[in-house]
C-alpha positions in Angstrom: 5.5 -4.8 -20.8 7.0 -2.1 -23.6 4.6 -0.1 -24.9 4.9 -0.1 -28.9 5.3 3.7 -28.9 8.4 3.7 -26.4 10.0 0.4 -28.5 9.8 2.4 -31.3 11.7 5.6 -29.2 14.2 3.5 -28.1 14.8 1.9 -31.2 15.7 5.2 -32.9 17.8 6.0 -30.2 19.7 3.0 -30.5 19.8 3.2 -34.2 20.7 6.7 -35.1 19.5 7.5 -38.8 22.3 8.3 -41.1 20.2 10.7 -43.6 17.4 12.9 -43.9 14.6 12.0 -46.1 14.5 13.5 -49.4 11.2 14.0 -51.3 10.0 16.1 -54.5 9.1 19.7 -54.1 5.6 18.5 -55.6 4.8 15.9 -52.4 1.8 16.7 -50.4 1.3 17.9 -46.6 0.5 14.4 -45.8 3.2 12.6 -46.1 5.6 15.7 -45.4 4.0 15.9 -41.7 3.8 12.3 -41.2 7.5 12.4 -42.0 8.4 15.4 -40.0 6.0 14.0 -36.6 8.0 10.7 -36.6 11.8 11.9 -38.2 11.5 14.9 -37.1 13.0 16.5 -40.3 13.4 16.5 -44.1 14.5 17.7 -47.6 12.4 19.0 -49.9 14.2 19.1 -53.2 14.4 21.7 -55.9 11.5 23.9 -54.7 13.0 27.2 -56.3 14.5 28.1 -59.8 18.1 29.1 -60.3 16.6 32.1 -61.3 14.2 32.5 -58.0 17.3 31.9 -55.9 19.2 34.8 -57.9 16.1 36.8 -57.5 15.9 36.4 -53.7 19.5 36.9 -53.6 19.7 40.8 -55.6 16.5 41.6 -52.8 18.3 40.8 -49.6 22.2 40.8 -50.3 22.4 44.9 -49.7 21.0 44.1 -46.3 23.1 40.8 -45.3 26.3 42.5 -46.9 25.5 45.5 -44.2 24.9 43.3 -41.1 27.3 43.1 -38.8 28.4 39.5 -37.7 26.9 38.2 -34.2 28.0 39.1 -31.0 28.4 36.0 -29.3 29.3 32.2 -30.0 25.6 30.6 -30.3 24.7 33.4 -32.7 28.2 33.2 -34.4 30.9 35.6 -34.4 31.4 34.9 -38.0 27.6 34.5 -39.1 25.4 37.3 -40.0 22.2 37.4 -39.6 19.6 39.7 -41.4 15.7 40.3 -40.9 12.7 42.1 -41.5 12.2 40.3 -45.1 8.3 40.6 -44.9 9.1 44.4 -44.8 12.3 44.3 -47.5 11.4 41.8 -49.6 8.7 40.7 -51.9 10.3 37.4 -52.9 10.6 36.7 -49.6 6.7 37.7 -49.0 5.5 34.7 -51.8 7.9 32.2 -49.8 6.5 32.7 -46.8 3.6 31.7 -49.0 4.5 29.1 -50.4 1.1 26.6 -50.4 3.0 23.6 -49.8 5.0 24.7 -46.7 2.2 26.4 -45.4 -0.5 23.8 -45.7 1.8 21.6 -44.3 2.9 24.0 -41.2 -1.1 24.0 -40.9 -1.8 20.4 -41.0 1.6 20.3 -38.2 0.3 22.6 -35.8 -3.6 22.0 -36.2 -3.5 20.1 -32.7 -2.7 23.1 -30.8 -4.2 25.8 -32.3 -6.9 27.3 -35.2 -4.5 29.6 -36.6 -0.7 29.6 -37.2 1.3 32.8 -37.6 4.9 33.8 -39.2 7.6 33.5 -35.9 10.8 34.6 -38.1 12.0 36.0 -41.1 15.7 35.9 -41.2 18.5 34.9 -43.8 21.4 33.6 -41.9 24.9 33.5 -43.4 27.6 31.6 -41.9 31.0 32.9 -42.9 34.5 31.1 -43.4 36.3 30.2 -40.4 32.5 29.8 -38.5 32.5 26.7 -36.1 29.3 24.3 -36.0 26.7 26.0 -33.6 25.5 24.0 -30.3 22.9 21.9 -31.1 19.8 23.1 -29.5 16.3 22.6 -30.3 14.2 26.2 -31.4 11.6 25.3 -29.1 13.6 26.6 -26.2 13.0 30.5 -27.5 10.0 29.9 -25.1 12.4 27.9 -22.5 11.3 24.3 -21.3 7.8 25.9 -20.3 5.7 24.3 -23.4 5.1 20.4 -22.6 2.9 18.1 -24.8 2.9 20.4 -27.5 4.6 21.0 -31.3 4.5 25.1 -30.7 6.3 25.4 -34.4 7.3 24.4 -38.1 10.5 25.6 -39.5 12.1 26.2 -42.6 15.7 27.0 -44.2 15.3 27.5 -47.8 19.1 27.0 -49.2 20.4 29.9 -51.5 22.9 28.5 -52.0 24.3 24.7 -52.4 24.5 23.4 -48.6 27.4 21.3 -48.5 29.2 19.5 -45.4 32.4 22.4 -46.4 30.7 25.3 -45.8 28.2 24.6 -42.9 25.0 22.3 -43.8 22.9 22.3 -41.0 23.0 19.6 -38.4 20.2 17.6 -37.7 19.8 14.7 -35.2 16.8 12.7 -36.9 14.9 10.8 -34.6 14.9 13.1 -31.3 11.5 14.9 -31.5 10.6 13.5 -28.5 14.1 12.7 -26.3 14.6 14.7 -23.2 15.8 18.1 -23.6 19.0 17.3 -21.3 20.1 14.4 -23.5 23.7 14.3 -25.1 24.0 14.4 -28.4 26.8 12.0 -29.8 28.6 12.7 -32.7 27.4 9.5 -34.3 23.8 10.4 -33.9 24.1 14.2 -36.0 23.4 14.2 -40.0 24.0 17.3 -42.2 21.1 18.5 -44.2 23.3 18.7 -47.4 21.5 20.3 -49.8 21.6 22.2 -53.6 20.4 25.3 -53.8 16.5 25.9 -54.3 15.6 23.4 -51.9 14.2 23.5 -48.2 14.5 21.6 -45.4 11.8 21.0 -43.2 11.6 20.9 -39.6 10.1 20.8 -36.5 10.6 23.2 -33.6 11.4 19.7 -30.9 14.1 18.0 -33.4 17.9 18.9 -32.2 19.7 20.4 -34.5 22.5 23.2 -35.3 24.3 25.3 -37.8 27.5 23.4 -38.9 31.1 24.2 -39.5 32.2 26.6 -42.4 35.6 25.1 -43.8 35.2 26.7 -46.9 36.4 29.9 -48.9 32.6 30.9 -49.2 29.7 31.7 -47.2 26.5 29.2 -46.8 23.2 31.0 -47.2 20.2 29.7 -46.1 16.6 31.7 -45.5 15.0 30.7 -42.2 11.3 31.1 -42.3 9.1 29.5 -39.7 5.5 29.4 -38.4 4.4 29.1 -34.6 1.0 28.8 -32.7 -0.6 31.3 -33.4 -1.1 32.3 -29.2 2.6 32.6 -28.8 5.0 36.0 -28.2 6.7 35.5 -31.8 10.2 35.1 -31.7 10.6 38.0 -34.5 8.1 40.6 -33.8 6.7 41.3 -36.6 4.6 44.7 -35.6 8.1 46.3 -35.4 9.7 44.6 -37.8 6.9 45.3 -40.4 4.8 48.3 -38.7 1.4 49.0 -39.8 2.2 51.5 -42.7 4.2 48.5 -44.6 1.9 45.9 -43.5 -1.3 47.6 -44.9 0.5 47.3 -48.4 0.4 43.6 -48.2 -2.1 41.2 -49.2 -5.0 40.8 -45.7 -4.0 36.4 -46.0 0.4 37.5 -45.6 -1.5 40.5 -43.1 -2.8 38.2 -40.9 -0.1 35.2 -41.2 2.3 37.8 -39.4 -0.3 38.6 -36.9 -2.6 41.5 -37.9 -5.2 39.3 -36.8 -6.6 37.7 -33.8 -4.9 34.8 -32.2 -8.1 33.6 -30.7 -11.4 34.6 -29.6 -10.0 36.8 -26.7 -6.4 37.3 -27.7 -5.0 40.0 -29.6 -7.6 42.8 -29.7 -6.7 46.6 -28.7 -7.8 49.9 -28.0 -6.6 52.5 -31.0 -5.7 56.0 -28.6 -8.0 58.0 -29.7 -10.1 60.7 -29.0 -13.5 59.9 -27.2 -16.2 58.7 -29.7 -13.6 58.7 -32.3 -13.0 55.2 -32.6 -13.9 51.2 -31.5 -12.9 50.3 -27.7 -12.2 46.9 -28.6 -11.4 45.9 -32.1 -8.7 43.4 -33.9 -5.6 44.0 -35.1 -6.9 44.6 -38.3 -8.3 47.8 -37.7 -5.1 49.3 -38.0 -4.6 48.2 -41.5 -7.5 50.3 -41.8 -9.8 46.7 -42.5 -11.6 46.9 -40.1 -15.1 48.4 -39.9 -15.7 50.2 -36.9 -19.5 48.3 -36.0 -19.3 48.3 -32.2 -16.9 46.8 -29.1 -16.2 42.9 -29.4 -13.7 40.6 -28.5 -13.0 38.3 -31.6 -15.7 37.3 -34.5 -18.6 34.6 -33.8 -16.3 32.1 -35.4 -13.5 32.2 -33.1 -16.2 31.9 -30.1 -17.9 29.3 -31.4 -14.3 27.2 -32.1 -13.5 28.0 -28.7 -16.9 26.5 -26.9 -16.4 23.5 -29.4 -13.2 23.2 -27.9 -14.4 23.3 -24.4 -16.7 21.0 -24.8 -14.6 18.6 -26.9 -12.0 18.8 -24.0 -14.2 17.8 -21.1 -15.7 15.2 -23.2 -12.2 13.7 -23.5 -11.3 14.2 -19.8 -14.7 12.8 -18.6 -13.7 9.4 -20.8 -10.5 9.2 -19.8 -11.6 9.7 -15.8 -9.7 12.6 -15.0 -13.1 15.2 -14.8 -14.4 14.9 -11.3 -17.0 17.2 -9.0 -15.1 18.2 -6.4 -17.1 19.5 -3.3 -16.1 22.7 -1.3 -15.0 21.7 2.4 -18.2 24.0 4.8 
């Protein structure tokens, strides 16, 4: 017999959806993940002033006007793509921000993970005569490795209007959870058409691509996203925004771009120093000079106690579900 679940898969399959869903810049993390778990993606309308936009626009527009285009046919040989915003930017710093986004990245990736982290920073502006991208899901910056798991939460904030002219991105609703191998069909694809000031929402498992630029002008859209906050960032953010620009930030955008632990055990150091002169072990925010320096440890009594909760929880689960077994070593 069908299970409900697969009905439901093979139903959206069948019946591709013909647009994204469009809600208010004021709607709530609730019913933005529920959206984003089952379509996969969405619009979120009229989130920044024309003003904001024009604002974010005279802050990274030296830097975009400088870049050269890419150097290849996924990047775009007629697209352009510009980083480092946390560093450049301070527009660009409150987006990131943003509590609705973020709260909702949280709520997205609380499954997998205590703590989320910035993965990218990067305005991307597809030029005149650009053909649509390949569609490709952005989970794959970590290959097919990750299974059973949502590793991110994405974001293109339009700066200007996104229209299907000059390049809207391409989204196939629906195929969170289709094999990675599947074909897309033309019939299946929906641009995320779009005015400017408003984001659209994504996850890291929906297919999707930038589209075609038939216009006279270029589309520009800011592309911040969120990860697991144990993964190899697909920006890295230590060089991109080093710790003498980082310790001018505020310790909550610190520590969303990883001056911070990652878990209990993951992400401490050694600062090189001389003997006596410093911790042995110590987080990230040492270097930000946040740090006290109050002995050698691995991550805080929090982070150790989430992780034996999570232990716990986990064998609990397996146990109930049969899979935990005593296995008894062969003499």
């Amino acid at each position: 017999m069908e299970s409900e679940w697969s009905s439901e898969k093979t139903q959206r399959e069948k019946n591709p959806m013909s647009e994204l869903t469009r809600l208010d810049a004021e709607s709530d993390a609730d019913e933005i993940v529920g959206i984003i778990q089952s379509e996969g993606a969405l619009i979120l309308e009229n989130v920044l002033s024309c003003e904001q936009v024009d604002q974010t626009l005279d802050e990274i527009m030296p830097y975009v006007d400088a870049t050269k285009p890419g150097a290849d046919d996924f990047g775009g040989r007629h697209t352009r793509r510009t980083g480092a915003l946390i560093a450049r930017s301070a527009i660009c710093r409150e987006l990131v921000m943003n509590a609705t986004v973020r709260a909702s990245a949280k709520q997205f990736l609380a499954p997998w993970s205590d703590r989320i982290q910035l993965h990218l920073s990067q305005v991307i502006c597809i030029g005149p005569g650009q053909p649509a991208q390949q569609i490709h899901r952005d989970r794959w910056a970590w290959g097919t490795h990750l299974k059973g798991i949502e590793p991110q939460f994405n974001t293109i904030w339009a700066l200007t209007d996104f229209t299907e002219e000059n390049g809207a991105t391409r989204v196939v609703p629906g195929s969170v959870d289709w094999p990675d191998n599947r074909k897309i069909q033309s019939e299946e694809i929906c641009q995320a058409k779009m005015s400017k000031g408003s984001v659209l929402l994504y996850s890291g498992s929906v297919f999707h691509g930038g589209g075609e630029n038939r216009s006279d002008h270029a589309r520009l859209g800011l592309n911040l996203t969120y990860a697991l906050g144990w993964l190899r960032q697909e920006e890295n953010q230590y060089l991109s925004c080093p710790p003498e620009i980082a310790k001018t930030l505020e310790p909550e955008l610190q520590e969303l771009i990883g001056y911070t632990m990652g878990g209990y055990a993951l992400g401490y150091y050694t600062p090189p120093l001389a003997p006596g002169e410093g911790p042995e072990l110590t987080g990230p925010e040492y270097a930000l000079g946040r740090k006290r320096d109050d002995g050698s440890q691995f991550g805080s009594e929090e982070l150790l106690s989430n992780l034996q909760s999570e232990i716990a929880s986990s064998s609990e689960r397996r146990a109930g579900d049969g899979h935990f077994r005593t296995t008894r070593r062969m003499p």
